[in-house]
N, CA, C and O of each residue as an XYZ file, in Angstrom:
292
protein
N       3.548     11.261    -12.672
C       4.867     11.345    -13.226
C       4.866     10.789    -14.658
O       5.386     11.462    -15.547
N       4.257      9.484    -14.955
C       4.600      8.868    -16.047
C       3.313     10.156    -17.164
O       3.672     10.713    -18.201
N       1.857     10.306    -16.502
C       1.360     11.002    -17.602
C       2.039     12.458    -17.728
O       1.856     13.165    -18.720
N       2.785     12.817    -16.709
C       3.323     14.499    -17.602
C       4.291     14.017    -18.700
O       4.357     14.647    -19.756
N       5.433     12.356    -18.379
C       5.731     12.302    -19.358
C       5.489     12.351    -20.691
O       6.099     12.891    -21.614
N       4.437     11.658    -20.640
C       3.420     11.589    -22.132
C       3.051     12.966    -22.246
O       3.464     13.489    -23.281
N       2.584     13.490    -21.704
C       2.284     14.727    -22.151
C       3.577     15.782    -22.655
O       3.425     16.548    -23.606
N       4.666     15.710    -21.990
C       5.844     16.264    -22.625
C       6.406     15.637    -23.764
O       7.103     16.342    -24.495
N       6.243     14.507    -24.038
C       6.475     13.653    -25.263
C       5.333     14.085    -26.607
O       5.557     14.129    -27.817
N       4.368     14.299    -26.026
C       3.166     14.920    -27.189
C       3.636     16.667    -27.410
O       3.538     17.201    -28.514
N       3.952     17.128    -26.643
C       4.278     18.599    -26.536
C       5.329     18.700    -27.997
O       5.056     19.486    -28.903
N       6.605     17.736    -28.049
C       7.431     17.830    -28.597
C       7.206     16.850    -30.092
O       8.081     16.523    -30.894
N       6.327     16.662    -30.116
C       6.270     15.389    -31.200
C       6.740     14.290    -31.049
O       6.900     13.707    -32.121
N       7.114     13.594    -29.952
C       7.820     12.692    -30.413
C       6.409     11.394    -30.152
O       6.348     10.365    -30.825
N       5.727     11.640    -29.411
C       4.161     10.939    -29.812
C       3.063     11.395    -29.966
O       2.636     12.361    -29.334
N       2.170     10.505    -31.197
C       1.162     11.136    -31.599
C      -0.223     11.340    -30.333
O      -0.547     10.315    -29.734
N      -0.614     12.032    -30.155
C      -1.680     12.495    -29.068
C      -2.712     11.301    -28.871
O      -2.989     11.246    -27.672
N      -3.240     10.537    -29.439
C      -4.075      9.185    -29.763
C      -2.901      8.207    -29.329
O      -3.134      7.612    -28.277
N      -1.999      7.999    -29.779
C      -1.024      6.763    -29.148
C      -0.747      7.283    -27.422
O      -0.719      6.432    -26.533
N      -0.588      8.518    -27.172
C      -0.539      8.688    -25.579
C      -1.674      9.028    -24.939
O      -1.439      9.143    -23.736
N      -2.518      9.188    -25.141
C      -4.113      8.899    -24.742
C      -4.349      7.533    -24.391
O      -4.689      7.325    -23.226
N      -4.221      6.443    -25.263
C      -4.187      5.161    -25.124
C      -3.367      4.894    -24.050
O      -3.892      4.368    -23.068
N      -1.925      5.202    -24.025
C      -0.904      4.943    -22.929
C      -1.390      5.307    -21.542
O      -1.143      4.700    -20.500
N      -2.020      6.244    -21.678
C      -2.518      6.844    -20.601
C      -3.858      6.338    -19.645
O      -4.023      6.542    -18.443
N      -4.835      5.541    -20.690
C      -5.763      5.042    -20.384
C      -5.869      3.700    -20.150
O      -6.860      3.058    -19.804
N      -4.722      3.329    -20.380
C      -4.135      1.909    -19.912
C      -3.263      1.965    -18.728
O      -3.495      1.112    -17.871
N      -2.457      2.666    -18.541
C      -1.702      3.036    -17.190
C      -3.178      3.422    -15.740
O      -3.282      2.886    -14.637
N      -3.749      4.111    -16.139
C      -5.013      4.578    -15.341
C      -5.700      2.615    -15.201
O      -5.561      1.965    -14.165
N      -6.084      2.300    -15.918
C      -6.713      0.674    -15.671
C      -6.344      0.186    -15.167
O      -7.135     -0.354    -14.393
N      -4.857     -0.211    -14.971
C      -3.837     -0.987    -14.298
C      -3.728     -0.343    -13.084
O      -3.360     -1.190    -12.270
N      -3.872      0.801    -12.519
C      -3.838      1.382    -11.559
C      -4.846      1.531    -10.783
O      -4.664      1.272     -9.593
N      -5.870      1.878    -11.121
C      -7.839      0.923    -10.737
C      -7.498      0.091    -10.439
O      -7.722     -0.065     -9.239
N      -6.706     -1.142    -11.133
C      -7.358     -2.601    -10.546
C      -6.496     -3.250     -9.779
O      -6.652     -4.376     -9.307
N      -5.311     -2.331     -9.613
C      -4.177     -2.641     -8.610
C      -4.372     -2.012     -6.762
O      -3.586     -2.056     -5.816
N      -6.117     -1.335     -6.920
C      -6.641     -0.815     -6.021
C      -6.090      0.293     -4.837
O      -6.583      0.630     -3.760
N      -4.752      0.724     -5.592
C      -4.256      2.235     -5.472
C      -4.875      3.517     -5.780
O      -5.485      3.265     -6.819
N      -5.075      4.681     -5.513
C      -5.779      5.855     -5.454
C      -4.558      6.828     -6.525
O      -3.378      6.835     -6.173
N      -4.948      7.522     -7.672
C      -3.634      8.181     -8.208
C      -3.181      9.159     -7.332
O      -4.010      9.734     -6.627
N      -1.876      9.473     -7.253
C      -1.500     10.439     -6.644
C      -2.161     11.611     -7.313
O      -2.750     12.429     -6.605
N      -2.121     11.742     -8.439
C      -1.843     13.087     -9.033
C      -3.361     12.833     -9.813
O      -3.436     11.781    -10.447
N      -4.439     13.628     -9.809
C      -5.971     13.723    -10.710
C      -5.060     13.722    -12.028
O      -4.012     14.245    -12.406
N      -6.127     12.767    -12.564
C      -5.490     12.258    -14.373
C      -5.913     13.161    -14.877
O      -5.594     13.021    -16.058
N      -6.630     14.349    -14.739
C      -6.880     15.207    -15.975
C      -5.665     16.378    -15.632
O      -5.399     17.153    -14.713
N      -5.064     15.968    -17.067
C      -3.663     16.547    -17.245
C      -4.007     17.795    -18.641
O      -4.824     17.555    -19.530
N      -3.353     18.840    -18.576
C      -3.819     19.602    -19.449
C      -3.353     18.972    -21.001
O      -2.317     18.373    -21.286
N      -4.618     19.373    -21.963
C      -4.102     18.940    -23.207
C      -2.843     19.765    -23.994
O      -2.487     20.925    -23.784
N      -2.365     18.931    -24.829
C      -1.258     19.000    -25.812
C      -1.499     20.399    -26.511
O      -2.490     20.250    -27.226
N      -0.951     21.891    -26.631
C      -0.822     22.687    -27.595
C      -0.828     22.223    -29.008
O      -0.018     21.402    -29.438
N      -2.018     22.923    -29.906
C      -1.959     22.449    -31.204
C      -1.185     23.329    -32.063
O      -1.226     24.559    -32.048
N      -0.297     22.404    -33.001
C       0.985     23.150    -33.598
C      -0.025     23.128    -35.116
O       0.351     24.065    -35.820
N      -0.978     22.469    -35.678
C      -1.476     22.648    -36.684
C      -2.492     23.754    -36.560
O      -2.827     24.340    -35.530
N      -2.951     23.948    -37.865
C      -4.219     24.986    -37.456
C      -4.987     24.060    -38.117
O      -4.516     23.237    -38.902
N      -6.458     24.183    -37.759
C      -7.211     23.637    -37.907
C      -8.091     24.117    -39.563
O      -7.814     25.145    -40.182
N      -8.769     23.460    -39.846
C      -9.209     23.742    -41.245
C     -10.120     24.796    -41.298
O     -10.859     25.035    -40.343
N     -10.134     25.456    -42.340
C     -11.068     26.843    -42.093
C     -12.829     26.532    -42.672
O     -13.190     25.998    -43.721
N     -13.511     26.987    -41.755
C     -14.437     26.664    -41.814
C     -15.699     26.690    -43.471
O     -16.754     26.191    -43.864
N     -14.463     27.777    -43.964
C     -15.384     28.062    -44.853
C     -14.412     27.337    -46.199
O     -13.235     26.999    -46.327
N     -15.759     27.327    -47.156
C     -15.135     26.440    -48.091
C     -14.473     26.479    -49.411
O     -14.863     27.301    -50.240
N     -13.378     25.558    -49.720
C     -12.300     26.001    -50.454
C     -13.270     26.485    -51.643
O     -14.439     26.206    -51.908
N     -12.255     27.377    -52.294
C     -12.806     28.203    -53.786
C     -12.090     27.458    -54.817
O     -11.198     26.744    -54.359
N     -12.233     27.430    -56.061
C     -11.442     26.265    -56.812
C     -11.069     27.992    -57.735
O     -11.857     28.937    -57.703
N      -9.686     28.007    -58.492
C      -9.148     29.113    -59.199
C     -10.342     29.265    -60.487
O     -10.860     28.340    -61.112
N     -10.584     30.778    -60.651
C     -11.088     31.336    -61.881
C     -10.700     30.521    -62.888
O      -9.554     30.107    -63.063
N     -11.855     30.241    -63.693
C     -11.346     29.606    -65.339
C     -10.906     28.100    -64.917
O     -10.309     27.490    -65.804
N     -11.083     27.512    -63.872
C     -11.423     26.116    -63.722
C     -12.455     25.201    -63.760
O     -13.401     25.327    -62.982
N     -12.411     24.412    -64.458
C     -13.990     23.551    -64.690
C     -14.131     22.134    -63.756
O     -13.343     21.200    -63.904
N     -15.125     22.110    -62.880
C     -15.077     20.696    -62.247
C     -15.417     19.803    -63.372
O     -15.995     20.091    -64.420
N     -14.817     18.330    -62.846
C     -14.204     17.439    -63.914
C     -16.012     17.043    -64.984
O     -16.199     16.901    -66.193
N     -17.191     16.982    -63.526
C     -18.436     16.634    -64.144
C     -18.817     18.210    -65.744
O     -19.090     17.998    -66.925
N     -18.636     19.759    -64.931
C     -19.042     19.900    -66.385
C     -17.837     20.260    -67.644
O     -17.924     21.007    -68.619
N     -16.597     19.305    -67.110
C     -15.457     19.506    -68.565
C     -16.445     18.359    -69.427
O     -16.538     18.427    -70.653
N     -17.229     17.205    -68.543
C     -17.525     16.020    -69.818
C     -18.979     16.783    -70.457
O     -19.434     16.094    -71.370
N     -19.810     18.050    -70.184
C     -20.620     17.920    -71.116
C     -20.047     18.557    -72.613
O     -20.751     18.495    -73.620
């Protein structure tokens, strides 16, 4: 219950995926050592990515631009 929360809270932004990972992996510890069994298997599906990821290939700098090393010769 509490990790779909986090996970619906990451869905929407309202936490960053690393701050509910942590939440999550601390709730799971406390629950180990409280020698309870989870109801529910912790592998919860990951968060949809709303960014795109960087493109692999590499940026081009515009025609008729000089990197800063040969503007000084």
């Amino acid at each position: 219950m509490a990790i779909a929360a986090l996970d619906r809270a990451v869905a929407k932004g309202v936490l960053h995926r690393n701050n509910a990972a942590r939440r999550k992996s601390r709730l799971m510890k406390r629950l180990q050592a409280s020698g309870q069994a989870p109801a529910v298997p912790a592998a919860a599906p990951a968060a949809p990515q709303t960014r795109s990821s960087r493109s692999s290939a590499p940026a081009q700098p515009a025609k008729g631009t000089r990197s800063k090393a040969a503007s000084k010769r």
